[in-house]
C-alpha positions as CSV (number, residue, x, y, z in Angstrom):
1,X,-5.1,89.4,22.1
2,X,-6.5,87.8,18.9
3,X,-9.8,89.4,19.6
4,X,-8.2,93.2,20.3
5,X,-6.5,92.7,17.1
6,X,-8.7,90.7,14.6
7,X,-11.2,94.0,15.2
8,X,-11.8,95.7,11.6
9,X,-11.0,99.1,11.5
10,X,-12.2,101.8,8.3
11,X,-13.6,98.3,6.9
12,X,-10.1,96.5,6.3
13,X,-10.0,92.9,7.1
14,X,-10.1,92.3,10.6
15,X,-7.7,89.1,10.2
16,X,-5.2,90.7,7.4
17,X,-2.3,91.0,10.8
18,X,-2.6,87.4,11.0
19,X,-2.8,85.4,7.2
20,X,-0.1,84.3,6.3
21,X,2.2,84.5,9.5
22,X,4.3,82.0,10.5
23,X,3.9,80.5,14.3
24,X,5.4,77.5,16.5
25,X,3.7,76.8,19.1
26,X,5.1,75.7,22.8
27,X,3.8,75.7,26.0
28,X,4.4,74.7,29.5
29,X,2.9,73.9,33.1
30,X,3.8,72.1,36.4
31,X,1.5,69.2,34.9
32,X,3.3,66.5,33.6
33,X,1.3,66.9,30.3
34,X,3.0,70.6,30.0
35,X,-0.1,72.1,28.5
36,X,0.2,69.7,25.2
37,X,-4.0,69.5,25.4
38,X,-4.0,73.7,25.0
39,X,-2.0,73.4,22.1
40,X,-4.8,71.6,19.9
41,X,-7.6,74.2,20.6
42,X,-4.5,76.8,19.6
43,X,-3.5,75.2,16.1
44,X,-7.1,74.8,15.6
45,X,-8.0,78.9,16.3
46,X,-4.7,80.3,14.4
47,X,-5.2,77.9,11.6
48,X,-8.6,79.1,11.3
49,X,-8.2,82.9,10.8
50,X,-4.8,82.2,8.5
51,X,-2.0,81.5,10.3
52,X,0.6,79.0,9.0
53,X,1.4,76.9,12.3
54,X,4.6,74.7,12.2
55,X,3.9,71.2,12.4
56,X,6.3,70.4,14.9
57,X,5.7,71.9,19.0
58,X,6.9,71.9,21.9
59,X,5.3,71.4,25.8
60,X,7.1,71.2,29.1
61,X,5.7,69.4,31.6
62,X,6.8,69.7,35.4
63,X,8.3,73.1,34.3
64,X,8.6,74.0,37.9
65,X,11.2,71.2,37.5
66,X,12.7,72.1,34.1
67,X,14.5,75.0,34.8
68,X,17.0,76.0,37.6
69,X,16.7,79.5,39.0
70,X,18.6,80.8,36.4
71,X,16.0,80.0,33.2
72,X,18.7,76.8,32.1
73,X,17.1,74.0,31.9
74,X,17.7,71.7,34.9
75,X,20.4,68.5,34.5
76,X,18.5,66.4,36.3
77,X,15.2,66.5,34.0
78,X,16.1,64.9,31.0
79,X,12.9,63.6,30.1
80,X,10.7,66.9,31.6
81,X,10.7,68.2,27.3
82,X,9.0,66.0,25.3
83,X,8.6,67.6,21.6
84,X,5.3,66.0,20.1
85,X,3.7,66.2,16.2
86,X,-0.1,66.5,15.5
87,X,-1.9,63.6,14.3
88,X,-3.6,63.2,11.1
């Protein structure tokens, strides 16, 4: 999606839709790391073409196990979140 829209059109700036925007960024996956390794390469690529990415994020692991049927996160998985904060 960020190459579809970066794409300049009557010579504007290609990247205008994105400086400036806020974003927070989560992610999850039936690994018990939840994705948190996708979410560096992601702050590093919206960062780059202007986007203002909350410090703090978000990744699920075992998200199979997170959630009941229902999208509610599961009673038993107490530890399944974990938030985490980029270092340096």
């Amino acid at each position: 999606m960020i190459d579809w829209t970066s794409r300049a059109v009557d010579g504007q700036d290609g990247l205008a839709p994105y400086r400036n925007k806020m974003a927070v960024l989560m992610s999850a996956s039936p690994g018990s790391y939840g994705a948190l390794r996708g979410l560096v390469h992601a702050r590093a690529i919206l960062g780059n073409i202007g986007v203002i990415v909350l410090p703090e994020q978000l990744a699920v692991g075992k998200a199979h196990e997170a959630f009941s049927l229902d999208g509610c996160t599961a009673p038993s998985t107490s530890a399944a979140c974990s938030a985490s904060r980029p270092q340096g």
